[in-house]
C-alpha positions as CSV (number, residue, x, y, z in Angstrom):
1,X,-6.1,-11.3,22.6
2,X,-4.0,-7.9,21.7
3,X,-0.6,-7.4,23.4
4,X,-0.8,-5.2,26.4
5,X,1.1,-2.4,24.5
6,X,-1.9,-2.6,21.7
7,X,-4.1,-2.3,24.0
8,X,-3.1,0.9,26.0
9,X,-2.5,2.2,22.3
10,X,-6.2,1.9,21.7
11,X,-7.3,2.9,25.1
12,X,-5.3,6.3,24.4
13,X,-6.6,6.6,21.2
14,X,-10.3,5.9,22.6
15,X,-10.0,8.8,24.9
16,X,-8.6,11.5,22.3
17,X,-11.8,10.9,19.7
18,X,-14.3,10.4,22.7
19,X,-16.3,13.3,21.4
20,X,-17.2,11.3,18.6
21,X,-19.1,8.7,20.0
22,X,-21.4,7.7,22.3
23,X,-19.7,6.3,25.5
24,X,-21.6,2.8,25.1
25,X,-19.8,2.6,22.0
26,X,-16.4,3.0,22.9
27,X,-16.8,0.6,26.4
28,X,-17.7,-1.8,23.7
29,X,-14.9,-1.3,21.3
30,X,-12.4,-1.0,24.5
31,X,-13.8,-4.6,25.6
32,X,-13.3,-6.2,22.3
33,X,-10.2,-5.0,21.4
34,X,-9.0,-5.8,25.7
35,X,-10.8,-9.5,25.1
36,X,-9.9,-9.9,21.3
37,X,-13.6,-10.3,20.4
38,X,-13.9,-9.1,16.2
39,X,-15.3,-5.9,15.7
40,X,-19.0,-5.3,14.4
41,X,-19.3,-4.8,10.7
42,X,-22.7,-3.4,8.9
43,X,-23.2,-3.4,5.1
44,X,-25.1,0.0,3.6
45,X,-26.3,-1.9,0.0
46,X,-27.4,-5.0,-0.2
47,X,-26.2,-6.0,-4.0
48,X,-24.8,-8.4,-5.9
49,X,-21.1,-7.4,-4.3
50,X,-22.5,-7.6,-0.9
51,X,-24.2,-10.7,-0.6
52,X,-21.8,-12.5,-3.6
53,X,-18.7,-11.9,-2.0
54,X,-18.2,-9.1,1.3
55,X,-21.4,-11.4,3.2
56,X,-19.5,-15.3,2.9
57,X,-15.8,-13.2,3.4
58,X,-17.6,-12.1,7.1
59,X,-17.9,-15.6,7.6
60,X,-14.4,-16.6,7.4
61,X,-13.5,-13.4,8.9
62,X,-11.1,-13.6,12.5
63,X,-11.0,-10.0,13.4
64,X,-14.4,-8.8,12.3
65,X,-18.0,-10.1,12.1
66,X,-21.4,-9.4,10.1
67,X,-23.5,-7.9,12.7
68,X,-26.0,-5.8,10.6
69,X,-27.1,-4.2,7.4
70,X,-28.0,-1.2,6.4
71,X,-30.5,-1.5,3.2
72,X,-33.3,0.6,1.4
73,X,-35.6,-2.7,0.6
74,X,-37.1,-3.5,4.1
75,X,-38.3,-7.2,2.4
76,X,-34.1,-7.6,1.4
77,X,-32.7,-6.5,5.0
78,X,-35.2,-8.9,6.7
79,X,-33.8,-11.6,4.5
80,X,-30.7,-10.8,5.3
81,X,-31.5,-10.7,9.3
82,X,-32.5,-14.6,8.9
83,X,-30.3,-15.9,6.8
84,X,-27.1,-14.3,8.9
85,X,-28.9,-14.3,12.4
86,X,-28.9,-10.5,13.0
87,X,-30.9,-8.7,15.6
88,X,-33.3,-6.5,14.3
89,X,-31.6,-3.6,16.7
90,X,-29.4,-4.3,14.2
91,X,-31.2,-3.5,10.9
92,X,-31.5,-0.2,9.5
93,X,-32.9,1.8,6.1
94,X,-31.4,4.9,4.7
95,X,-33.6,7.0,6.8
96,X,-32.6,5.8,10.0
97,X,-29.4,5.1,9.4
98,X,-28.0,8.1,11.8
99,X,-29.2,6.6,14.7
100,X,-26.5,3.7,14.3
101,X,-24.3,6.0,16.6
102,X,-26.3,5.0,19.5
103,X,-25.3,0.9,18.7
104,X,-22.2,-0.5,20.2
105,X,-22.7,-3.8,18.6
106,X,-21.5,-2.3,14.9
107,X,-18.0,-0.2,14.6
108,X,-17.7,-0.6,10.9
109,X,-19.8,0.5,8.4
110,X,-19.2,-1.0,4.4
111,X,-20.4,1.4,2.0
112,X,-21.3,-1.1,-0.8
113,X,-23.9,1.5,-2.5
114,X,-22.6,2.8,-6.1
115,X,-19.9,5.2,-6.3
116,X,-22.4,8.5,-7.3
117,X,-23.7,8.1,-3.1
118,X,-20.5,7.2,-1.7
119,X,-20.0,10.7,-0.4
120,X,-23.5,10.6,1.4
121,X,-23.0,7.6,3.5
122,X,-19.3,7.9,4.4
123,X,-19.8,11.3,5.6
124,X,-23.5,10.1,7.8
125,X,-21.3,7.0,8.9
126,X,-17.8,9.0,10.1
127,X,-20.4,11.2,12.3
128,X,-21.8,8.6,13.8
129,X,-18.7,7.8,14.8
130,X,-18.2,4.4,12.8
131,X,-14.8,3.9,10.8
132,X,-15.6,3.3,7.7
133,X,-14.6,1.0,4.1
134,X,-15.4,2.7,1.3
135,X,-15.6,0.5,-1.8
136,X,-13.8,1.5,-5.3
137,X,-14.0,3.4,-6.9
138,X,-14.0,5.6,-3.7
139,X,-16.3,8.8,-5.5
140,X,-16.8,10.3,-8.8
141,X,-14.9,13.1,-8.2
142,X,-11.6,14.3,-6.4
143,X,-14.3,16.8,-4.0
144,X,-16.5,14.4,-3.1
145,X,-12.9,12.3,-2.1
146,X,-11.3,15.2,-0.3
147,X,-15.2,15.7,1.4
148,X,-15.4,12.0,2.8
149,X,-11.5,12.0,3.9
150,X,-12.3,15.5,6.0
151,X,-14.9,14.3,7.9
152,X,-13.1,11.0,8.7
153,X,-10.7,13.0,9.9
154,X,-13.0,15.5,11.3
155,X,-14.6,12.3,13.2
156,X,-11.2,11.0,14.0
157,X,-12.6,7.7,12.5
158,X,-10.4,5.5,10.4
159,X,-11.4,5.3,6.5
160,X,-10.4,2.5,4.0
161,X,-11.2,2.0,0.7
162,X,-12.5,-1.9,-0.5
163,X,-8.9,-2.9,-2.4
164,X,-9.2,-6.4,-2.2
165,X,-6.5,-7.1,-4.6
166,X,-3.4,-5.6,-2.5
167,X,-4.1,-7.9,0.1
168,X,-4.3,-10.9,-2.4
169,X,-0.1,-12.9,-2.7
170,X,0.0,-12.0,-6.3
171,X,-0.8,-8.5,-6.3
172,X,1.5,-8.5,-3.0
173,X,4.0,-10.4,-5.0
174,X,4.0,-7.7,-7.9
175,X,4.8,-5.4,-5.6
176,X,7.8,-7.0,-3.9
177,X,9.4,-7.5,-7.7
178,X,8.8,-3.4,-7.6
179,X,10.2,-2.7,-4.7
180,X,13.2,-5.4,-4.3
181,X,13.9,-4.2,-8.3
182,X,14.7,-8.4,-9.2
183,X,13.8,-7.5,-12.4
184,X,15.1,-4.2,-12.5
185,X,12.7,-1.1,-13.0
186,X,9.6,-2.1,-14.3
187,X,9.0,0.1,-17.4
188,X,7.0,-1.7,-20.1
189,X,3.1,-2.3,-18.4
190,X,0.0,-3.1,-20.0
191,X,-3.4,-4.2,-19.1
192,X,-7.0,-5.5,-20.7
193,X,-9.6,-5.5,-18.5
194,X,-13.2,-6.3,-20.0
195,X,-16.6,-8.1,-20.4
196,X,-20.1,-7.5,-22.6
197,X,-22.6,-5.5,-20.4
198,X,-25.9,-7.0,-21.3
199,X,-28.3,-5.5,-19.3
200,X,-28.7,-2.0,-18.2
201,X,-27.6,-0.9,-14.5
202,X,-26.5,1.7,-12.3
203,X,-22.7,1.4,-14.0
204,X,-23.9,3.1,-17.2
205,X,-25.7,5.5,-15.3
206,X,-22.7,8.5,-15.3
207,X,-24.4,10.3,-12.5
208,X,-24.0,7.2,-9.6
209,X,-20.8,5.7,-11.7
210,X,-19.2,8.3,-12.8
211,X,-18.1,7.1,-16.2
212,X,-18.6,3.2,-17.4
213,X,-15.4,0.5,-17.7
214,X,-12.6,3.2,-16.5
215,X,-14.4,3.5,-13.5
216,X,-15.1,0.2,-13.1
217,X,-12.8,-1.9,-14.6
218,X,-9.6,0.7,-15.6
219,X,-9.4,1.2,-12.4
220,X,-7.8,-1.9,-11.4
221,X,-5.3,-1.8,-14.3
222,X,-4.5,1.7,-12.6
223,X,-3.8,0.0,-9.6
224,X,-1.3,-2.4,-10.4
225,X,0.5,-0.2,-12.8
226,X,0.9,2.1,-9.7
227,X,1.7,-1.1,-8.1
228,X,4.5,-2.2,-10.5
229,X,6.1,1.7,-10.2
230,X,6.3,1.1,-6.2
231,X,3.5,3.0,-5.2
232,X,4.3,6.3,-7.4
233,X,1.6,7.6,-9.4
234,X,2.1,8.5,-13.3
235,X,3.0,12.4,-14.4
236,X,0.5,12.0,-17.5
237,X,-1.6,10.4,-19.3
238,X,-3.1,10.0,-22.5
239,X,-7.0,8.0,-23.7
240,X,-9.0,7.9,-26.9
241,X,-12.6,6.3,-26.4
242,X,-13.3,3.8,-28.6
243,X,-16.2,4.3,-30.7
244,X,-19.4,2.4,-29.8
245,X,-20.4,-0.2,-31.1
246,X,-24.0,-0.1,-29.2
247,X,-24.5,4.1,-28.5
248,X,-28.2,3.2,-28.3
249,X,-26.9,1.2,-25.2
250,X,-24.2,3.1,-23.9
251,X,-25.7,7.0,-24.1
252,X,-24.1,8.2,-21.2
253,X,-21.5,7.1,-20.3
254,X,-18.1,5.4,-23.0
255,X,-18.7,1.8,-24.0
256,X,-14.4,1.2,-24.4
257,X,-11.4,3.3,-23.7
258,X,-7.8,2.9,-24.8
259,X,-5.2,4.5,-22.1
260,X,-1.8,5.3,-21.3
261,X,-0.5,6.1,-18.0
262,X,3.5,7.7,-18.2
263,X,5.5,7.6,-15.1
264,X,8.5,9.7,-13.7
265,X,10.6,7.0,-13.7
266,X,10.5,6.2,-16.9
267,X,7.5,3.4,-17.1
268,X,4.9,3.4,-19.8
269,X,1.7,1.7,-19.0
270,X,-0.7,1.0,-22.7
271,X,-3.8,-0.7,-21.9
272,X,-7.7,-1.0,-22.9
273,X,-10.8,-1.1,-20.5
274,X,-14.3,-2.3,-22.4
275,X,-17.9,-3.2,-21.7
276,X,-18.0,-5.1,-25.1
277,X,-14.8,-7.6,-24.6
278,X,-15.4,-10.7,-23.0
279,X,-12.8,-12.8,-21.4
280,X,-10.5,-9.4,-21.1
281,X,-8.8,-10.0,-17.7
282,X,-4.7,-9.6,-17.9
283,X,-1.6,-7.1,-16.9
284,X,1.9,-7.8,-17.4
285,X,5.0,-5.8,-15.9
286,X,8.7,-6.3,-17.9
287,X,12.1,-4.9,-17.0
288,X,15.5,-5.2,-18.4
289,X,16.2,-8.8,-16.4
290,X,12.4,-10.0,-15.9
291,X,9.0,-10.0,-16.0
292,X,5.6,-11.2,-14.0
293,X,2.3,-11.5,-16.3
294,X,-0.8,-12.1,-15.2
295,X,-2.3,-14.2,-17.8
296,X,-5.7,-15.1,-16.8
297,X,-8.4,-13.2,-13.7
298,X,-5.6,-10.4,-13.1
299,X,-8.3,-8.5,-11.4
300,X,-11.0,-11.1,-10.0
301,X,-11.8,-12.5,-6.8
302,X,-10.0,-16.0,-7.3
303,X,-8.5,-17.9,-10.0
304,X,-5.4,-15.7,-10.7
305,X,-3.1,-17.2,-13.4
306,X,0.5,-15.7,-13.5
307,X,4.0,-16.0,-14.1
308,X,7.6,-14.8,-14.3
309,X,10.5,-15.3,-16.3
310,X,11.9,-17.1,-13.7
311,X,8.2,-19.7,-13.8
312,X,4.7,-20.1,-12.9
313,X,3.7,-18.7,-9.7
314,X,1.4,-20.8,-7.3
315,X,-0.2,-19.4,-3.8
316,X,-3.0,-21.0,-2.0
317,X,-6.4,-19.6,-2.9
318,X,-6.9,-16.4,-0.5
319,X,-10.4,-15.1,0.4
320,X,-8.9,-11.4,-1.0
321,X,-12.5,-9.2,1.4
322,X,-11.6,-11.6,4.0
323,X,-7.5,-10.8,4.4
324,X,-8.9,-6.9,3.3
325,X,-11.9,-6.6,6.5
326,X,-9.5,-8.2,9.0
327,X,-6.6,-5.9,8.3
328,X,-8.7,-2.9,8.8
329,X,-10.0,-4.4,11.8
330,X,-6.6,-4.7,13.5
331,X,-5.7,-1.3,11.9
332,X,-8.6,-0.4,14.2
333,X,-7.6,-1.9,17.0
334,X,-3.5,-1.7,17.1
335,X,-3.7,1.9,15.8
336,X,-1.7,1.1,13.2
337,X,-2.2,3.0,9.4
338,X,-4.2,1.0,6.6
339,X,-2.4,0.5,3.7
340,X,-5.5,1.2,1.9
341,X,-6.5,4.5,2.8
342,X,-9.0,7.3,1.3
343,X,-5.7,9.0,-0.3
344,X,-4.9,6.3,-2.4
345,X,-9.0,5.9,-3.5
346,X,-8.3,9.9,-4.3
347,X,-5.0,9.5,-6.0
348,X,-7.1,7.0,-8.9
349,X,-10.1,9.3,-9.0
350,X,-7.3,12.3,-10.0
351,X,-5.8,9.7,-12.6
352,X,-9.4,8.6,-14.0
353,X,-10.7,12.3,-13.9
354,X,-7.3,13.0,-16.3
355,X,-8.1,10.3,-18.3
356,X,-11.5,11.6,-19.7
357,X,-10.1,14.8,-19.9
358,X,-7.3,13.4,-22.2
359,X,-9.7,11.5,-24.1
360,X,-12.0,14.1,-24.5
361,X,-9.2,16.8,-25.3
362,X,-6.9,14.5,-27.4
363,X,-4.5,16.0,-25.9
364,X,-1.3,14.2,-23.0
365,X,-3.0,15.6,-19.4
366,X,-0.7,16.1,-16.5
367,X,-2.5,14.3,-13.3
């Protein structure tokens, strides 16, 4: 159950954006959020992300439930409907998709597609009226970003973007040692993110990815640098891409990148992302009286191994989507801000968009 004061919160809240959706919709949302029932989440793409990882976190989920999917393979979605016990009100295919407006069982819609449709579903999902998660990276370019934010906004729907890893006690950790300054300014950063692609897929295609291992992998070193700066985001940066060593392989998109991110205060992050370097997961943050490193799965789902100068650093296991879909949830339903929001999913297209300009100009790029 929500506190009273939540609840009148939401109710007002409710009545301001009632023009954007059906009124069956928001008596439903108004009774779960009065009887603390989780809000309805639907999955649009039914991947290897989906079903590995955001599917089994909506079981262990308190705020927020699985209650449909949204899929362009008819023979996946019905798969999907048995394994998880969905109605098959609740099943939709891109073509349909619209008509989710008219279903108060579902409030959230996951956009799990890759990054090139992003723009697409968000947008269809805010005017049905469904707040939305976005996963990273949020677009493939700062437009399509400011595009999906304005009609959220337009909607007056809440929009998030899928960053598991600031929910996760080590990420949340790094921040605190930014923040709190215990050992001092962090100002020396670096980060290798990699693995060997072996088989071709939509992340080498540049028109749904938008660029290969930046886009998917830099990204996350771009995070916690920004993360061990306190949330600011660097003045410049620098990139060279490496050269291929499989062009036959990699002819659209760049196969490695070398990258430097400068911030105002001082801070230099140097780091690498690659699709040809396996075992390539770790970031480390030093200032004048400290440092935290994250030695081993920096970015993954689980199996983080890190440290400080002051020892190793142990939390209990956290399902990272799990903690992520159930603070959007109450988000949702306290009216409180995510912590998450489009803005920041922007703020790393801006610094990945500098980066291949950099890299492709040779020259430092102010983001």
């Amino acid at each position: 159950m929500i506190s009273r004061r939540d609840f009148l919160r939401l109710t007002a809240t409710m009545a301001a954006v009632g023009g954007a959706r059906p009124p069956g919709a928001l008596a439903a949302l108004s009774t779960k959020a009065s009887t603390g029932a989780p809000l309805g989440v639907a999955l649009l793409g039914l991947g290897r992300y989906a079903g590995g990882e955001l599917a089994p976190a909506l079981q262990e989920t308190k705020r927020c439930k699985l209650v449909g999917v949204v899929s362009g393979h008819p023979e996946k979605a019905n798969a999907w409907a048995a394994k998880y016990n969905l109605p098959l009100k609740n099943i939709y295919n891109y073509e349909n998709f619209d008509s989710i407006a008219h279903n108060p069982d579902i409030d959230i819609v996951y956009v799990v597609t890759p990054p090139g449709t992003h723009r697409e579903f968000v947008t269809r999902a805010a005017k049905a009226g469904k707040h939305v998660i976005s996963e990273k990276p949020l677009a493939t370019s700062v437009a399509d970003c400011d595009a999906m934010i304005a009609a959220c906004a337009a909607a007056k729907v809440r929009f998030s973007v899928g960053y598991r890893l600031f929910f996760d006690p080590y990420h949340t950790e790094l921040r605190r040692l930014a923040r709190d300054q215990d050992f001092g300014v962090l100002k020396r950063l670096s980060g290798d993110r990699g693995f060997i692609m072996r088989k071709p897929e939509w992340r080498i295609d540049k028109k749904l990815g938008g660029g290969g291992p930046m886009m998917d992998l830099g990204i996350y070193i771009i995070q916690g640098a920004c993360m061990a700066c306190n949330g600011e985001t660097p003045v410049s940066v620098m990139a060279k891409e490496l050269p291929k060593q499989r062009p036959d392989f990699f002819t659209e998109v760049e196969e490695a990148m070398k990258f430097q991110l400068v911030f105002a205060n001082g801070a230099v992050c140097n780091a690498q992302a690659s699709y040809n370097k396996n075992g390539a997961d770790q970031f480390r943050a030093e200032g004048d009286k400290g440092w935290i490193e994250f030695k081993q799965h920096a970015f993954t789902y689980k199996g983080i191994v890190a440290e400080t100068s002051r020892g190793p650093l142990h939390y209990p296991p956290p399902f990272q989507q799990a903690l992520q879909m159930d603070d959007f949830a109450d988000c949702i339903v306290t009216g409180r801000a995510t912590p998450v929001p489009g803005e920041m999913g922007k703020r790393d297209i801006r610094i990945l968009t500098a980066i291949y300009e950099a890299a492709a100009s040779g020259k430092r790029v102010v983001v």
